[in-house]
Structures are given as structure tokens and as C-alpha cells.
N, C-alpha and C positions, 0 to 999 in steps of 0.2 A: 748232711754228713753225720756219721754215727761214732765216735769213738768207743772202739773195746778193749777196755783192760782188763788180763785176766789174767787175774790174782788171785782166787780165790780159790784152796781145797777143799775138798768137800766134808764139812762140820764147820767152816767157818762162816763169816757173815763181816758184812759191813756196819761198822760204826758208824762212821760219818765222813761225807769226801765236803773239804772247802779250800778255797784256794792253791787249787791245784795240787792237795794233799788227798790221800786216802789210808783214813784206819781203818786197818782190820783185826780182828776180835779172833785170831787164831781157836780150836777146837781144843786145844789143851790151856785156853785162858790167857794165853800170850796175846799181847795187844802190837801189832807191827805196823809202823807208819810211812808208806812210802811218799817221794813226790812224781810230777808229772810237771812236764812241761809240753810246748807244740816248738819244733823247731822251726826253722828260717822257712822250710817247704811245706809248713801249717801240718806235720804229722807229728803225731804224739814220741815223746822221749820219755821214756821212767827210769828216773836216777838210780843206778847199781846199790847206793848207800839208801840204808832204812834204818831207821830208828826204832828197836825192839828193848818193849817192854814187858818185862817177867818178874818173877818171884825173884827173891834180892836181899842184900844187907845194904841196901845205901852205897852202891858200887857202880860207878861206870865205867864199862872196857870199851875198848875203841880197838874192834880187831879189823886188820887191813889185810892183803893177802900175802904181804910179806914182814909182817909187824905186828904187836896188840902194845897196848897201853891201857892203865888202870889206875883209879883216880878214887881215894873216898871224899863223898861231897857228905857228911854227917856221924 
């Protein structure tokens, strides 16, 4: 069996997938972390939520689709 996840635009490239994580190294320098899991029927799930890293003041938002929240950690 082959799993394909396809994530990727084209300019971008993989960092590094481990544990059932994959970073990608977006083409404008954004670094975006998804997860993956295998459900109950052994086929792949990738979580809706990703953890995007960018250019920044020490700021985390936590935007949802009916919500955002914002937090300085420094």
C-alpha cells in the first residue's frame, strides 16, 4: 500500500515528515505543519488544523471559522 498526500504547491518542498507530522516549507518561506493519522478502516485522515509559521512579533492567533483569538507569548 502507498499513501499520497498531496500537499504540496508548486515552489514548495518538504522539510521533514515524523510521526505522523509533515512540514512544509511553503514558496514564500512559510513553514506549515500538518498532521496525519490512519483511521479505524487503515486510510489516511489529515487534520483540518495546521500549525503555520511565518514572519511575526512573538504572536499567536488561533483563527477557527467562526472565531480568532490572540495571545503575546514575549
Amino acid at each position: 500500500m502507498q499513501i499520497k498526500l498531496e500537499l504540496l504547491h508548486k515552489g514548495d518542498e518538504v522539510l521533514n515528515v515524523w510521526e505522523r507530522n509533515v512540514a512544509i516549507k511553503r514558496k514564500n518561506g512559510d513553514v506549515e505543519i500538518f498532521h496525519y493519522d490512519l483511521g479505524d478502516d487503515g486510510l489516511p485522515r489529515i487534520f483540518k488544523n495546521s500549525i503555520l509559521i511565518t514572519q511575526g512579533d512573538g504572536v499567536v492567533r488561533i483563527i477557527s471559522d467562526d472565531s480568532a483569538f490572540e495571545a503575546g507569548t514575549f
